[in-house]
N, C-alpha and C positions, 0 to 999 in steps of 0.2 A: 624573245620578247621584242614586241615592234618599239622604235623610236618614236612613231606617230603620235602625233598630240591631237586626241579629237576635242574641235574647240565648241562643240555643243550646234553649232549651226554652220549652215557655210558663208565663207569668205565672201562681202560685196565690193566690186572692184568702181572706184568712182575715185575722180579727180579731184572732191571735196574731201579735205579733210575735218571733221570735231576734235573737239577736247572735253573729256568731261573726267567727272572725278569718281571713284569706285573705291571708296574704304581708305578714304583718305589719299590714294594716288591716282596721279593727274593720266590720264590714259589716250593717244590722241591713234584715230584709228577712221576708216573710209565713211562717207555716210551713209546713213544706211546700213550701219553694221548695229547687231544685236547688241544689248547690255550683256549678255552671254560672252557671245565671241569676244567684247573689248574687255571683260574682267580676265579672260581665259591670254592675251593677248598682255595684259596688264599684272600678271601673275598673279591671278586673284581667282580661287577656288571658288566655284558656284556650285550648289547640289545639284544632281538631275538623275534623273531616269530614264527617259523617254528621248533626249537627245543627243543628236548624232549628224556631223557634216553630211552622212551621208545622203539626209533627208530635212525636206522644209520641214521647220517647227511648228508643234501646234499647240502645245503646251500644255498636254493633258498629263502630266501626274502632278503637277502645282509644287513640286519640290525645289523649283527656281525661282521662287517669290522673294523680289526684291523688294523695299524700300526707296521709294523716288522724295527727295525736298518737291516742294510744294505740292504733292497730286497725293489724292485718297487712292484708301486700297494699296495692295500689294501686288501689282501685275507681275503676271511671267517672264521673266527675264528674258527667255528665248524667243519670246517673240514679241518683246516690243524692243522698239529701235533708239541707237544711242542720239543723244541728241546734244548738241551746242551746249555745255553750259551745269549740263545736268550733274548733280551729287546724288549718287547711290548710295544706298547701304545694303551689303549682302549678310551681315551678321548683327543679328539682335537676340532679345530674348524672344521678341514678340516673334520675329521668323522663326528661330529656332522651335519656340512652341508651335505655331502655326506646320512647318512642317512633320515634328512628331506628329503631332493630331491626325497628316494625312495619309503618314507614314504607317499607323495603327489602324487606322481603317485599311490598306493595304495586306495589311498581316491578318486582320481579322479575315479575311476572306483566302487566306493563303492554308493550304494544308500541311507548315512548317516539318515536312521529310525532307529537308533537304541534303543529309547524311546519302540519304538510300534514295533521292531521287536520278531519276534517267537521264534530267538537265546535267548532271554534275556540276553546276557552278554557271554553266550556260546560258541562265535563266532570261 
């Protein structure tokens, strides 16, 4: 089993550093670096599916839907960017529902064999 930690996006190297907060801890990390990569940095669990260092984010399965203080909506964590100041919230009811609901439409459209599927676990 690898030691690798994949932090959902890749690492942005820059001489500015933020500070912002994510679930109540204070996270300070390069700018330009994803709500993703500093929760994942900040030891703070984000859900996802779709991401991976090894590829730009583009935040198509919506299972990274933060909570930002002052801004509407719930963006994708992996790809909007950490900024100065900012309080996240990665756990609520409202996310938690929100993500079932996209999580279920996922499944409805899934042929659940995964016992006897070819992926074994792969998927």
């Amino acid at each position: 089993m690898s030691k690798y930690t994949d932090y959902g996006t890749p690492a942005k190297i820059s001489d500015k550093t933020i500070t912002l907060e994510i679930d109540g801890t204070q996270i300070t990390v390069p700018e330009g670096t994803s709500i993703m990569h500093a929760a994942m940095v900040g030891g703070v669990t984000v859900p996802k599916l779709c991401a991976t260092d090894s590829l730009d984010p583009y935040g198509s399965c919506r299972l990274c839907l933060v909570e930002i203080d002052g801004r509407k909506g719930t963006p994708a964590s992996c790809t909007t960017p950490a900024e100065e100041g900012m309080v996240v919230r990665t756990q609520t009811q409202a996310l938690a529902g929100l993500r079932r609901n996209v999580l279920e439409l996922y499944i409805s459209d899934h042929p659940l064999d995964c016992l006897t599927c070819s992926a074994n676990g792969d998927c």
